[in-house]
C-alpha positions as CSV (number, residue, x, y, z in Angstrom):
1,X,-43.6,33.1,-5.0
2,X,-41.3,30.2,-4.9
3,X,-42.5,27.7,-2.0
4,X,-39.7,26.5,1.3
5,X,-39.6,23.1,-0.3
6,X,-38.4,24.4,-4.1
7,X,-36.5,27.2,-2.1
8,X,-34.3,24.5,-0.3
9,X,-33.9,22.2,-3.0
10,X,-32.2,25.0,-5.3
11,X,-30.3,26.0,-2.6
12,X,-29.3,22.6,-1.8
13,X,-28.5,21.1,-5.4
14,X,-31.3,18.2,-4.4
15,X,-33.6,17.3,-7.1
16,X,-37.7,18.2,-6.8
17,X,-40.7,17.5,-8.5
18,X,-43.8,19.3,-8.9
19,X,-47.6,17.9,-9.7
20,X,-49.7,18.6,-13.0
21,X,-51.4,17.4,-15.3
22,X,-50.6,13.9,-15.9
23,X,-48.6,14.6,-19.1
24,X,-45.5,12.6,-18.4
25,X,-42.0,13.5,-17.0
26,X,-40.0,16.7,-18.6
27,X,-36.4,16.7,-17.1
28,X,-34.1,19.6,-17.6
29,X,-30.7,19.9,-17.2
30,X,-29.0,22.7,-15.2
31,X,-25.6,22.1,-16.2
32,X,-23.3,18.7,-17.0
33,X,-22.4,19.2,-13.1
34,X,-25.4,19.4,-12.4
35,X,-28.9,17.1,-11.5
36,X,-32.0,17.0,-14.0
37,X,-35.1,18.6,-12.0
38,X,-38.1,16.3,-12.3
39,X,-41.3,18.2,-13.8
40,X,-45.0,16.7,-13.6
41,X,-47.2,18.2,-15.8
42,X,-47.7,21.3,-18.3
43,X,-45.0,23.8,-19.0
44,X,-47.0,26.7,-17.0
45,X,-47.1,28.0,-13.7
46,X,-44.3,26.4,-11.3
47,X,-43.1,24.2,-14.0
48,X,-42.0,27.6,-16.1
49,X,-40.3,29.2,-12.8
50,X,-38.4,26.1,-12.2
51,X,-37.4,26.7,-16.1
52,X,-36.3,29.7,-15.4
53,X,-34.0,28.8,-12.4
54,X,-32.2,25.8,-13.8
55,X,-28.7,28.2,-14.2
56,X,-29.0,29.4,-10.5
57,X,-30.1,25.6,-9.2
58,X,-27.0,24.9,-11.5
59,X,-24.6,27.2,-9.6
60,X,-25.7,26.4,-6.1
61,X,-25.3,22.2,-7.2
62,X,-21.9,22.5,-8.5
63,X,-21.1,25.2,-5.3
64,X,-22.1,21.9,-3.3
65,X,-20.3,19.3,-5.6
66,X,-16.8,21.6,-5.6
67,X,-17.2,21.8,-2.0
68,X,-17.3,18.2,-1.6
69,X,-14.0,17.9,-3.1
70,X,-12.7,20.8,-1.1
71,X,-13.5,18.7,2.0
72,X,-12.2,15.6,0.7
73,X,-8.6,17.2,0.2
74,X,-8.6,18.3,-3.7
75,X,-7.9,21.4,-4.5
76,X,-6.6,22.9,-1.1
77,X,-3.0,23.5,-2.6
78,X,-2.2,25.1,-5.9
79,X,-0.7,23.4,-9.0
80,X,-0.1,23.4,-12.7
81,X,-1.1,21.2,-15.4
82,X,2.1,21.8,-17.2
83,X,4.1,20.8,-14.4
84,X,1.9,17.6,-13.5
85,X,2.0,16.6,-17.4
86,X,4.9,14.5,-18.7
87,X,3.7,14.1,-22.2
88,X,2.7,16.7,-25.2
89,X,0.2,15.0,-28.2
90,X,-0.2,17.2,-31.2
91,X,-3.9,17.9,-32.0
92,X,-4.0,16.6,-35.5
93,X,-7.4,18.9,-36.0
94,X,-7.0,21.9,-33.6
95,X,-2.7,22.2,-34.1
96,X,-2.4,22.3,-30.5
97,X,-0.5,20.3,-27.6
98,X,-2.5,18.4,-25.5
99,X,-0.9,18.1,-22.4
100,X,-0.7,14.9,-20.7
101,X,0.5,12.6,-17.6
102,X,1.1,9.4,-19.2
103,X,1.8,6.6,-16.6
104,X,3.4,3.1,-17.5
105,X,4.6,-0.1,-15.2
106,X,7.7,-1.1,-13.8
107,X,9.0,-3.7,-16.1
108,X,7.6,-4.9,-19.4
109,X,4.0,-4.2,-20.5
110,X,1.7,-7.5,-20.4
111,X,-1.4,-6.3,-20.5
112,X,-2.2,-5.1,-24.7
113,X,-4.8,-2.5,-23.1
114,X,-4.4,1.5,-23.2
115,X,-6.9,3.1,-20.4
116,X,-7.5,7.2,-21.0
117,X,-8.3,8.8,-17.3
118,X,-10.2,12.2,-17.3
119,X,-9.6,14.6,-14.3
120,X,-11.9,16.2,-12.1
121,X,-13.0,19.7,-12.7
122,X,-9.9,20.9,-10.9
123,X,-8.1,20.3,-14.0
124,X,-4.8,17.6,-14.6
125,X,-3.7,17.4,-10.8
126,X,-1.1,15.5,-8.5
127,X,-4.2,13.6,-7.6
128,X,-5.1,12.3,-10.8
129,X,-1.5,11.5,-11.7
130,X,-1.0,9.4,-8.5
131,X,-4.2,7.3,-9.3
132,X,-2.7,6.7,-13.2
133,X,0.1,5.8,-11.2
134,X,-1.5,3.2,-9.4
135,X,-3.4,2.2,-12.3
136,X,-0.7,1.6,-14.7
137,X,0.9,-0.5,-11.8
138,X,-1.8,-2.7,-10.9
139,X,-3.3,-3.2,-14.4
140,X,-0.3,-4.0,-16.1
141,X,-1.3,-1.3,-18.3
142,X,-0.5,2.5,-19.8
143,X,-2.8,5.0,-18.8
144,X,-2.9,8.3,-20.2
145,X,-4.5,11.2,-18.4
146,X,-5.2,14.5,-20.7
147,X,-5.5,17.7,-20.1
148,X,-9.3,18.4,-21.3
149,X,-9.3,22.1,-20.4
150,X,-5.9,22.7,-22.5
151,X,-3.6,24.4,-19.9
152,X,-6.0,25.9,-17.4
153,X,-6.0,24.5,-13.9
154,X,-7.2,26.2,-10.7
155,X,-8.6,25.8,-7.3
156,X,-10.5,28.9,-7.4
157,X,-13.6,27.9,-6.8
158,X,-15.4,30.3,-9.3
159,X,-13.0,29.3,-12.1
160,X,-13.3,25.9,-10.8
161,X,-17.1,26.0,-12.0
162,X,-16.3,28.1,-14.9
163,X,-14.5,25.6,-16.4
164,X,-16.9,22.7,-15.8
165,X,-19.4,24.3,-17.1
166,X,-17.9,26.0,-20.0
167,X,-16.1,23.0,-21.8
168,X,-17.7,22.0,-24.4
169,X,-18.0,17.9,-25.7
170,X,-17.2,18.3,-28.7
171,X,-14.3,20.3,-27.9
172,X,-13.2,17.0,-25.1
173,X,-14.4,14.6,-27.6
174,X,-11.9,16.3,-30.8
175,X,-8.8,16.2,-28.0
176,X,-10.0,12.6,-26.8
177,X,-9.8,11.5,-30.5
178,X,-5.5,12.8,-30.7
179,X,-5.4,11.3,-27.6
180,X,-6.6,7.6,-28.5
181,X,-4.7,8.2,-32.6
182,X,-1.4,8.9,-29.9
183,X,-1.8,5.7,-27.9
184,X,-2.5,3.2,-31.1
185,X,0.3,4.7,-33.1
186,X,2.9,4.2,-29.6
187,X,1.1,1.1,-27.6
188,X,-0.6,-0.8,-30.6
189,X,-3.6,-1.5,-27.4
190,X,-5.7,-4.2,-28.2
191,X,-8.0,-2.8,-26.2
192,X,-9.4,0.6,-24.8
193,X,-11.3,1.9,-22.1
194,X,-12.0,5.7,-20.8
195,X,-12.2,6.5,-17.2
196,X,-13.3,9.3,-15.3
197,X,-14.0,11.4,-12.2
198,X,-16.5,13.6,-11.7
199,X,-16.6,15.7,-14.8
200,X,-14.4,13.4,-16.1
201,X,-16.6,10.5,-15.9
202,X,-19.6,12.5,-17.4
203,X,-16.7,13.2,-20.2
204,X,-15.9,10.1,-20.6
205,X,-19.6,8.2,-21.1
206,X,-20.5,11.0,-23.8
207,X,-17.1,10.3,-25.5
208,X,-17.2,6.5,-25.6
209,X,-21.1,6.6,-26.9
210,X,-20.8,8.8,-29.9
211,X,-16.6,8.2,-30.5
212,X,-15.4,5.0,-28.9
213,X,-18.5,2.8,-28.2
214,X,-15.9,-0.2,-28.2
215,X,-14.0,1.4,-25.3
216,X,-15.2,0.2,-21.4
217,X,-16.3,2.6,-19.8
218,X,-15.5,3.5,-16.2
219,X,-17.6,6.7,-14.4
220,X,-16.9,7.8,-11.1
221,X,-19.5,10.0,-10.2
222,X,-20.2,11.7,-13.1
223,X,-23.3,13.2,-14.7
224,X,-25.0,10.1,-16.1
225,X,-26.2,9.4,-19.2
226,X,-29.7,8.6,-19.3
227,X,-30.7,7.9,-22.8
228,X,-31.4,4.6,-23.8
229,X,-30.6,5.6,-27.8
230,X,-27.3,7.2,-26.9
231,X,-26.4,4.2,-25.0
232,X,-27.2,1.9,-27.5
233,X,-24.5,2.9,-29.1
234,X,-21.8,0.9,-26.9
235,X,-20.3,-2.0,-27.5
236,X,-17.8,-2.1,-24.5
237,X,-19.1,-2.4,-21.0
238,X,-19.9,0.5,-18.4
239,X,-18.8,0.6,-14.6
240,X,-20.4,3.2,-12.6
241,X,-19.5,3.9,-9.2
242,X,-20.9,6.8,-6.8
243,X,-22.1,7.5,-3.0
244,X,-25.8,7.1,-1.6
245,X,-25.1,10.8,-0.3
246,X,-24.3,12.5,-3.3
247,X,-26.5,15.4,-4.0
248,X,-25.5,15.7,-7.2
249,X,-26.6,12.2,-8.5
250,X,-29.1,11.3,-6.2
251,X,-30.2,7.4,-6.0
252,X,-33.4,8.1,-8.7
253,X,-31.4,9.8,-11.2
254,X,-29.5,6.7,-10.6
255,X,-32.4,4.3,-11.2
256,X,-33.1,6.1,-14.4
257,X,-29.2,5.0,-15.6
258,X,-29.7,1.8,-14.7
259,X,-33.0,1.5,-16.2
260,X,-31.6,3.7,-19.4
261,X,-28.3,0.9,-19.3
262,X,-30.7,-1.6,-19.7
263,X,-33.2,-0.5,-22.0
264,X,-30.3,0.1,-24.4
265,X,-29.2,-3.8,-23.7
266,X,-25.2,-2.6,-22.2
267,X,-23.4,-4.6,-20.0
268,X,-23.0,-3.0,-17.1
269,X,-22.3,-2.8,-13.4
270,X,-23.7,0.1,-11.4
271,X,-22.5,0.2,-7.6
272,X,-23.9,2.9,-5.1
273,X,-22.2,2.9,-1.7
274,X,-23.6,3.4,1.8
275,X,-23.0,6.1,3.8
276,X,-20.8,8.4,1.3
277,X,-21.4,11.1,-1.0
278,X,-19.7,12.9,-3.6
279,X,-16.1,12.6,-4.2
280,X,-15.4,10.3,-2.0
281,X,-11.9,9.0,-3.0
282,X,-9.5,11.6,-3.2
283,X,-6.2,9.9,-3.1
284,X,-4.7,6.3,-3.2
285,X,-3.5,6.8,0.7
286,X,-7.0,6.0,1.6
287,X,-6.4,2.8,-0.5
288,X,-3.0,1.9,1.3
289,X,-4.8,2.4,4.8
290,X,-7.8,0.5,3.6
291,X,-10.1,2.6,4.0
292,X,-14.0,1.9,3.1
293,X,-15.6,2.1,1.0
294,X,-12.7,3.6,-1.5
295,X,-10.7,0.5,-1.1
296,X,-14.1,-1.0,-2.5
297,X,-14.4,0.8,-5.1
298,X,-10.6,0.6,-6.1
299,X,-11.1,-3.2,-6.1
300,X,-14.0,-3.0,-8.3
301,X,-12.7,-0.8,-11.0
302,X,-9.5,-2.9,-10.9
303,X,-11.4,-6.1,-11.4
304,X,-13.3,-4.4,-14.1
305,X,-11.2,-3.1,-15.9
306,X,-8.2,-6.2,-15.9
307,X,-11.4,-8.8,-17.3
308,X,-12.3,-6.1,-19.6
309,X,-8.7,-6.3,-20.7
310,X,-8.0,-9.7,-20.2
311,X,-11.2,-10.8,-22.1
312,X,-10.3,-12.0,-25.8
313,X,-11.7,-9.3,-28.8
């Protein structure tokens, strides 16, 4: 029988830890959504039920997450990724279009920088088109925002989670590469950087480790990475912004990326805001009213991002 306390937690996509023999921590990970569950101890008894619920802990986490963003305004109206797009790249390895919203300034370019923006798990949205928007504007910059799930976009919820949970890295990482071969063959970028929400941003930190480690790194939260040799790999710096509410990312999984970030010797900037949780900045109308703490954030990744690109190679 599975105690009230591990009930609520899998119900409630919070993380939990159990008592053992003193044989270290084992984490496992319900999903890319989703939170690592802390496990004290030998693999039997609790430890091996726990095991066997990561996929439903998984479902009932991301149910929470997609909620979040529900409540926060994305994905209440319907829309198409074709539509949002503006751009087609050619896959030079799959043969397929990658669609894509690519956003520029008014006027001439100044600033020699290209920054890749990765959608939430509703798929290439008005929403993510209006921040590249903004983005391009205020940097001085291009910013290109792919479509990683090649066509599909929904806000039906189960399909919402589906397609989170189903798309693979490698399959992001082999469109992120046409992506970034697209921008240096148009923009000649002197530098890159990869941003993203939510899925996005846990998209993004796997890409730029094992593809693009001298790409910044911007993550809005998204599924930390928390190993120190995978983050060794970077040479750009990482930005990671989320909510001190978030169920998803709680503030120790958040420890452990900070700790991982510096154990791996990265320069990097982790900020946690008060009294928010997940998905807390859903358009840039909050930004124009100056709302808190999104117009915050918005200053921080702004700031980032221009030094990183202002910065000489």
């Amino acid at each position: 029988m599975l105690s009230f306390h591990v009930a609520v937690c899998l119900l409630l996509g919070a993380p939990l830890g159990t008592e053992g023999v003193p044989r270290g921590i084992r984490r496992f990970k319900s999903a890319d959504m989703g939170v690592p569950i802390r496990i004290r101890g030998s693999e039997g008894g609790l430890a091996k039920s726990i095991r066997g619920l990561n996929k439903v802990k998984g479902l009932f986490a991301s149910l929470v997450h997609v909620g979040d963003h529900v409540v926060k305004g994305i994905g209440k109206t319907g829309f198409s990724a074709k539509l949002v797009s503006n751009h087609k790249i050619k896959s030079a390895k799959g043969g397929h279009d990658i669609l894509a919203y690519v956003a520029t300034p008014n006027g001439n370019i100044s600033n020699p920088g290209v920054l890749i923006l990765i959608h939430e798990a509703f798929g290439l949205n008005p929403s993510i088109a209006e921040k590249a928007d903004a983005l391009a504007e205020k940097l001085n910059c291009v910013v290109i925002a792919p479509d990683t799930f090649r066509g599909a976009a929904t806000t039906f919820i189960p399909y919402v989670i589906w397609l989170a949970l189903t798309t693979p890295q490698q399959r992001v990482n082999d469109d992120l590469d046409d992506v970034m071969t697209w921008a240096k063959s148009r923009y000649s970028p002197d530098k890159l950087a990869v941003m993203g929400f939510c899925y996005g941003g846990g998209k993004a930190i796997r890409y730029t480790t094992s593809r693009s480690p001298d790409s910044a790194t911007v993550i809005f939260y998204g599924s930390p990475l928390i190993d120190p040799t995978a983050l060794s790999q970077l040479k750009g710096p990482v930005l990671g912004i989320y909510g001190e509410k978030d169920l998803q990312f709680p503030t120790w999984l958040l420890d452990d990326f900070r700790r991982a970030l510096r154990e791996a010797g990265i320069e990097f900037q982790l900020e946690i805001y008060e009294g928010v949780g997940h998905a807390f900045w859903s358009d840039m109308h909050q930004v124009e009213k100056g709302v808190e703490p999104v117009t915050a954030a918005w200053k921080k990744c702004t700031g980032f991002l221009s030094q990183f690109f202002s910065n000489s190679s």
